[in-house]
C-alpha positions in Angstrom: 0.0 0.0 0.0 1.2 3.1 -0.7 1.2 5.4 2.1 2.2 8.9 4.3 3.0 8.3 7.6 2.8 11.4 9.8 4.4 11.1 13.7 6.7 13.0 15.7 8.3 11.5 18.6 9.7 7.7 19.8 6.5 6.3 20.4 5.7 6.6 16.9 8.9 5.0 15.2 8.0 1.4 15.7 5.0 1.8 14.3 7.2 3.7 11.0 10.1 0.9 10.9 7.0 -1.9 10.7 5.3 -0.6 7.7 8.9 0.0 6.0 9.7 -3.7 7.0 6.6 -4.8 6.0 7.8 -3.9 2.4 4.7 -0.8 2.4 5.9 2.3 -0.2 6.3 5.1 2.4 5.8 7.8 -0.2 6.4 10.6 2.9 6.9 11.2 6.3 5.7 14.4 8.4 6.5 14.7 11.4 7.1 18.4 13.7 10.0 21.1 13.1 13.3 20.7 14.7 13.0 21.9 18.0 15.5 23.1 20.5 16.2 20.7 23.1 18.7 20.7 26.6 20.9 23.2 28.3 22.5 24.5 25.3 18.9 24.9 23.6 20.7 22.9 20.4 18.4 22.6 17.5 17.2 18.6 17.3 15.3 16.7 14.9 12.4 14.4 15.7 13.2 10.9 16.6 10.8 10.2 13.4 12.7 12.5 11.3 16.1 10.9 12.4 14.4 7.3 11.7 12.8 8.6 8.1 16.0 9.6 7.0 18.1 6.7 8.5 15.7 4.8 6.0 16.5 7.6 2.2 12.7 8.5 2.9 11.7 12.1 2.2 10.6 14.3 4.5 8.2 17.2 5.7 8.2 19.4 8.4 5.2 22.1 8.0 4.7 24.7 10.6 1.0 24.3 10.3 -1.5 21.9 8.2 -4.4 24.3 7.5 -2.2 26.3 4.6 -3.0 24.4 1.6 0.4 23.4 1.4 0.4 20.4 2.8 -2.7 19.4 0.9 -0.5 20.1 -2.1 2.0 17.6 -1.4 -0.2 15.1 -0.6 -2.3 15.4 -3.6 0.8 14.8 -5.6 1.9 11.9 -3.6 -1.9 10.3 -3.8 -1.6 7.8 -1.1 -4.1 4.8 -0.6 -3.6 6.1 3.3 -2.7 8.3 5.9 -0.9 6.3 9.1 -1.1 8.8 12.1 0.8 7.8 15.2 1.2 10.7 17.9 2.1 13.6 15.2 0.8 16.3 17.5 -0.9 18.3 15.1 -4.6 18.5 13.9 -5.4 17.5 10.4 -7.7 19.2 8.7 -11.1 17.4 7.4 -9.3 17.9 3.6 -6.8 15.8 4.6 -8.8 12.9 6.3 -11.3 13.0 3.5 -7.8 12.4 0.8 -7.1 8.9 0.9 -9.0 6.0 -0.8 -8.8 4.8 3.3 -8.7 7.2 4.8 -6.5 8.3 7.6 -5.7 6.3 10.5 -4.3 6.8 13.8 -2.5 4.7 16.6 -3.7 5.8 19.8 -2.0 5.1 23.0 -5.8 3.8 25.1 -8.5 1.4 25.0 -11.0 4.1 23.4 -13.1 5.8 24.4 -11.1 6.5 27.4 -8.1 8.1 27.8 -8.8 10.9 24.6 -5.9 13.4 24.1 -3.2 14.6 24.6 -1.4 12.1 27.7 -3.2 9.0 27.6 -0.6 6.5 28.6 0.6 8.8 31.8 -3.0 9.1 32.8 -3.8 5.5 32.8 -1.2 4.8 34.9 -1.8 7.7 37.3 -5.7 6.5 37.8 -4.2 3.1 39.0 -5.8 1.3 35.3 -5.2 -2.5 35.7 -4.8 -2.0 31.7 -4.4 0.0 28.7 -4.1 -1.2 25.1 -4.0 0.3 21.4 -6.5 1.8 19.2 -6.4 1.9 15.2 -9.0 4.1 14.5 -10.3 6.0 11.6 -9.4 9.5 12.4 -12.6 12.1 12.3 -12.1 16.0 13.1 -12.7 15.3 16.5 -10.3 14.6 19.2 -9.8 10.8 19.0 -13.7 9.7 18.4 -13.3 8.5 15.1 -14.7 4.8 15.0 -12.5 2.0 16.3 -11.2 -0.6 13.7 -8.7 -2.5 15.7 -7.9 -3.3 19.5 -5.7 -4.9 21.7 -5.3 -4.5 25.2 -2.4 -5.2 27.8 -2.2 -5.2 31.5 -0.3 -2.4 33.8 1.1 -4.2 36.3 2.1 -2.3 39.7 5.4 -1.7 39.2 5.2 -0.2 35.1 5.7 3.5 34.8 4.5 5.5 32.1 7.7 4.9 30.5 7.5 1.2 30.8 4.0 0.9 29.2 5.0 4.0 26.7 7.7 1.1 25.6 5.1 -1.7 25.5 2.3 0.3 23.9 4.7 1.6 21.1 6.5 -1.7 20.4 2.6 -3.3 20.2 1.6 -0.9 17.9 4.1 -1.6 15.2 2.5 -4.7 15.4 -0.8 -4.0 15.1 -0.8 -1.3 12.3 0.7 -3.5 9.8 -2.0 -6.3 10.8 -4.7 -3.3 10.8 -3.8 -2.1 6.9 -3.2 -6.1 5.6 -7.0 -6.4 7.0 -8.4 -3.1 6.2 -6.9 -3.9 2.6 -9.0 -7.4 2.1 -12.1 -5.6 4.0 -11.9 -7.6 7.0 -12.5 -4.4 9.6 -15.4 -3.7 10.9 -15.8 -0.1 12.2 -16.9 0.1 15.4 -18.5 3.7 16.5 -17.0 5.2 20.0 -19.5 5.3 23.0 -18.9 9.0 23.8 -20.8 8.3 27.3 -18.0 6.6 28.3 -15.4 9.2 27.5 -12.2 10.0 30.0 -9.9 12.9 28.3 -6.2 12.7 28.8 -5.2 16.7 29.2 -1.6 16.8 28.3 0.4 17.4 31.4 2.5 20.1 33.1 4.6 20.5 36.2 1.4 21.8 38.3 0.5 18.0 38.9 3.7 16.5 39.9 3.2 17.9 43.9 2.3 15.4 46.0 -0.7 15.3 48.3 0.7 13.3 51.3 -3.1 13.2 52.0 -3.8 10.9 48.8 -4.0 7.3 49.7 -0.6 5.3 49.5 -1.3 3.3 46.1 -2.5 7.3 44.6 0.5 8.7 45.6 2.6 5.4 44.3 0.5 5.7 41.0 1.2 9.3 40.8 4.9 8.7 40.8 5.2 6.1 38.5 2.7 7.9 36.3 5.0 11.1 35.8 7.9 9.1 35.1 10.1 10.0 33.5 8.5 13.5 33.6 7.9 15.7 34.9 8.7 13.6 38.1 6.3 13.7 41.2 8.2 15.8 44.0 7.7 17.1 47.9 9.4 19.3 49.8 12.8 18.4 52.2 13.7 21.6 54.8 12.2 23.8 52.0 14.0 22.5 49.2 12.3 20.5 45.8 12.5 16.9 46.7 11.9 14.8 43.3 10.6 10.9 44.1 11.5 8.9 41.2 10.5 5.6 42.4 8.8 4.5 45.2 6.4 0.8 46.1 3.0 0.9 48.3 3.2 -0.1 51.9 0.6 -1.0 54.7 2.0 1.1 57.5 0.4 3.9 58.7 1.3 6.6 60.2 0.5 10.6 60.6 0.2 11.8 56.5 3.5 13.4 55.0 5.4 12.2 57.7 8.6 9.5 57.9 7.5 6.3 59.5 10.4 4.4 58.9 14.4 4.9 57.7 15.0 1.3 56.5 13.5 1.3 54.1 12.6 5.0 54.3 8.8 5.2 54.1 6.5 8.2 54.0 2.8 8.0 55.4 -0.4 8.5 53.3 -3.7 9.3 54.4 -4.4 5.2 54.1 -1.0 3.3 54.1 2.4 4.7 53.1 5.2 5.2 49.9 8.4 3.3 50.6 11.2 5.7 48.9 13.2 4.2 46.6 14.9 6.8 44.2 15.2 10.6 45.0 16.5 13.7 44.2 17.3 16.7 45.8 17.0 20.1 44.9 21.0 20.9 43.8 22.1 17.3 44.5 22.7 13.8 42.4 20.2 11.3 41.7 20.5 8.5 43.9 19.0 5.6 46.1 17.6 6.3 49.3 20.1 4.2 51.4 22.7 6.7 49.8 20.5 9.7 50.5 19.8 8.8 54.0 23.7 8.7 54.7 24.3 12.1 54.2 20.6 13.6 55.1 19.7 11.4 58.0 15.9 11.8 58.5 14.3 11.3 62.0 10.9 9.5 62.4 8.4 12.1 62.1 10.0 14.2 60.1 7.7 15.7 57.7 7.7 15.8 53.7 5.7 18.8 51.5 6.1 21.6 54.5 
């Protein structure tokens, strides 16, 4: 089949090295502008872009969608279909309407939950027992288009948003190339979303990475592992930004916010308690929290988030 594929970051290069393996004609790849990334602010391509070219593919990098030009290109190119895994930008009804098939996306959730922008981190932050992948045709809305293809996997208590970012990418290289080989031969059956059923995944900032010690021990474990590895849940130490990078649900109880116990170093919740594994803080190393503790001894009692 030959196709455009249009995705921006590493979640979406699996999915762009199966359909190359998979011997499909990638006529194009669009994906975001260079942006500039680190201390230095150094301009960086797109993992896609760097993958699209590794490969001799040609590629595009428009600003915006809604100019004509990009209908241009793609009129010239006359793909069978558009693949769409996490490009970022909106396409245009012109666009969607284009190909013989139509345009279709690989979305990070078990639609209808989990729309937007963050699906994965969300999931994982609501304590979801499991997640999945959607191939849907794409629609001007915001992930409703109907559902032609699912598979679901379990979270278990330990993943992190980047662990099931890993497993969730990986499986939907898989499942695109199956998706197209059946939507070829007309074995899909669209399937329309149940809007009543909606969650929306709002794309996430640093304003949700405190910690309420006042959560429940698994919400405050979930929250964690949900923002890693960003923006990374924190507290405060003595005034200074403490970031938690990894922590594990405990039974003990204790006053919320407060340190219960030094070995292992465990934190009280409002029901049950965060053991401590990996933390940061503010102007130090990363490091484990039997190394922390040896040069910032904590006393029981002690209290996080003041």
């Amino acid at each position: 089949m030959k196709l455009i594929f249009m995705g921006t970051p590493d979640f979406a290069v699996p999915c762009l090295e199966s359909l190359i393996e998979a011997g499909h004609e990638i006529a194009a790849v669009f994906t975001q502008p260079d942006k500039p990334r680190g201390r230095k602010q150094e301009m960086t391509p797109p993992e896609v872009k760097v993958c699209a070219l590794e490969h001799g593919l040609t590629v595009y990098q428009p600003s915006t969608l809604k100019d004509g030009e990009a209908m241009k290109i793609i009129e010239t190119l006359q793909p069978d279909c558009i693949v769409v895994a996490a490009y970022g930008k909106i396409l245009p009804k012109e666009i969607i309407d284009y190909p013989r098939f139509g345009c279709i996306n690989i979305h990070g959730s078990l639609l209808p939950k989990y729309r937007g922008a963050a699906p994965i981190q969300w999931a994982v932050i609501n304590g979801e027992q499991e997640t999945g992948i959607t191939v849907m045709h794409m629609d001007v809305g915001l992930d409703t288009g109907d559902m032609m293809y699912v598979k679901a996997i379990p979270i278990g208590i330990d993943d992190t948003a980047e662990s099931m970012f890993d497993k969730l990418s990986a499986l939907g290289g898989e499942m695109i190339v199956e998706a197209l080989e059946k939507l070829e031969k007309g074995e899909l059956t669209a399937v329309k979303q149940d809007d009543s059923l909606a969650v929306y995944a709002p794309m996430l900032d640093k304003s949700i990475a405190v910690i309420d010690w006042n959560k429940t021990g698994i919400e405050v474990h979930n929250l964690v592992r949900g923002l890693y590895s960003w923006p990374i849940a924190q507290t405060t130490l003595h005034g200074k930004k403490l970031k938690i990078y990894h922590t594990s649900p405990c039974e003990k109880s204790g006053e919320p916010g407060t340190v219960i116990c030094t070995d292992p170093l465990t934190i009280a919740c409002s029901e049950g308690s965060v053991i401590i594994r990996e933390l940061q803080l503010e102007g130090k190393k990363r490091m484990d929290a039997k190394t922390f503790l040896i040069g910032h001894p904590l006393q029981l009692k002690e209290r996080l988030g003041e």
